[in-house]
Structures are given as structure tokens and as C-alpha cells.
Residue frames as qw, qx, qy, qz and C-alpha x, y, z in Angstrom:
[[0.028, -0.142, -0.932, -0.331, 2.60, 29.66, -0.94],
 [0.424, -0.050, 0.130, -0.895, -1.12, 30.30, -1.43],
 [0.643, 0.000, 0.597, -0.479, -3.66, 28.14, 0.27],
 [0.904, 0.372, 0.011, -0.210, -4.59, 26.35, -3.00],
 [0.619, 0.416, -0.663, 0.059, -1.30, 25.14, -3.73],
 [0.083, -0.335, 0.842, -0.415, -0.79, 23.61, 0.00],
 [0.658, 0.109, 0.512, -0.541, -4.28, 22.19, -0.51],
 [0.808, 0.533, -0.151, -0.200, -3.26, 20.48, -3.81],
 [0.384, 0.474, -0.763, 0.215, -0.06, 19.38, -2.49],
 [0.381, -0.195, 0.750, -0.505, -1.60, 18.09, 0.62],
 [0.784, 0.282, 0.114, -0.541, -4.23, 16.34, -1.58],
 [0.680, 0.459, -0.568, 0.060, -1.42, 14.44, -3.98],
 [0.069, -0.551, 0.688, -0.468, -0.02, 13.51, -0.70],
 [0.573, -0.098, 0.481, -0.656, -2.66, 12.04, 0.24],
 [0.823, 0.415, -0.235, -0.307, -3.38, 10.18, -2.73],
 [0.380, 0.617, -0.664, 0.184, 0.16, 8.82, -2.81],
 [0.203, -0.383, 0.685, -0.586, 0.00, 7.87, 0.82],
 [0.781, 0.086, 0.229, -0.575, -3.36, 5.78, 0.02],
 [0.815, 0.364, -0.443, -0.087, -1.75, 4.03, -3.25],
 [0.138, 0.568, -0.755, 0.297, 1.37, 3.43, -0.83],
 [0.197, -0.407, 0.852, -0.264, -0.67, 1.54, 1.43],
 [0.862, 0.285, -0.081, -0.411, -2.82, -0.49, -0.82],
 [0.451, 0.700, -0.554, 0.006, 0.49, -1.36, -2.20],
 [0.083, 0.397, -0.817, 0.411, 1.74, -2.64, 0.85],
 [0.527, -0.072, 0.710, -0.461, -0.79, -4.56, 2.10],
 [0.887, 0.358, -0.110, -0.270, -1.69, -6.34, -1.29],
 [0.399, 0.662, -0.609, 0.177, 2.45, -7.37, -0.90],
 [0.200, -0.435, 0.699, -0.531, 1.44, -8.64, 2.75],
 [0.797, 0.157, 0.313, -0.492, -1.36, -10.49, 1.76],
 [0.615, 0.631, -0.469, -0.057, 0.87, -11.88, -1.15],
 [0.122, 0.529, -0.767, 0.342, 3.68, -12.91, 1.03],
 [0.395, -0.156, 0.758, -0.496, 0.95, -14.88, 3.38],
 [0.817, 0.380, -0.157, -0.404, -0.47, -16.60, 0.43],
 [0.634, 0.587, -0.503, 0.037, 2.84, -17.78, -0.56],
 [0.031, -0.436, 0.816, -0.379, 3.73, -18.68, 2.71],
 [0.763, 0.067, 0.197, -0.613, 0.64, -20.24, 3.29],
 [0.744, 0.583, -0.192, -0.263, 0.92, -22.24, 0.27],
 [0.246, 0.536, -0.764, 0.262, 4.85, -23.62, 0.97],
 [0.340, -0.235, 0.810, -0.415, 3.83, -24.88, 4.47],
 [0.752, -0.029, 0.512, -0.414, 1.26, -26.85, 3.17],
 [0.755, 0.505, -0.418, -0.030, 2.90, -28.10, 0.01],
 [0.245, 0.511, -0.762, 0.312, 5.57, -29.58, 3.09],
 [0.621, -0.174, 0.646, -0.409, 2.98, -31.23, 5.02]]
């Protein structure tokens, strides 16, 4: 492989790896809304 493609696959990687954990921590933040939200809809 020549240096530009491992530096364009390491780049997409990267990218990917960023969206992944946006993803996941908009899902965590989601999840502690909602939980949020429950408990105090039971007090």
C-alpha cells in the first residue's frame, strides 16, 4: 500500500471513530434525560 492510501484510510477511520462517539454520547445523554424525566414524573 502506498503512504497516501494508509493516510486516507487512517483519516476515514478517524472520522468514523469521531461520528461513533458523538453518536454515543448524544444516546447517553438521551437515556439520562429520559431517566431523569421518569423519576420525577414518580415523585
Amino acid at each position: 500500500m502506498a503512504k497516501e492510501e494508509i493516510k486516507k484510510l487512517i483519516e476515514d477511520s478517524k472520522k468514523e471513530l469521531s461520528q461513533d462517539y458523538d453518536d454515543f454520547v448524544n444516546s447517553i445523554k438521551d437515556d439520562l434525560s429520559s431517566f431523569k424525566k421518569k423519576t420525577l414524573d414518580q415523585i
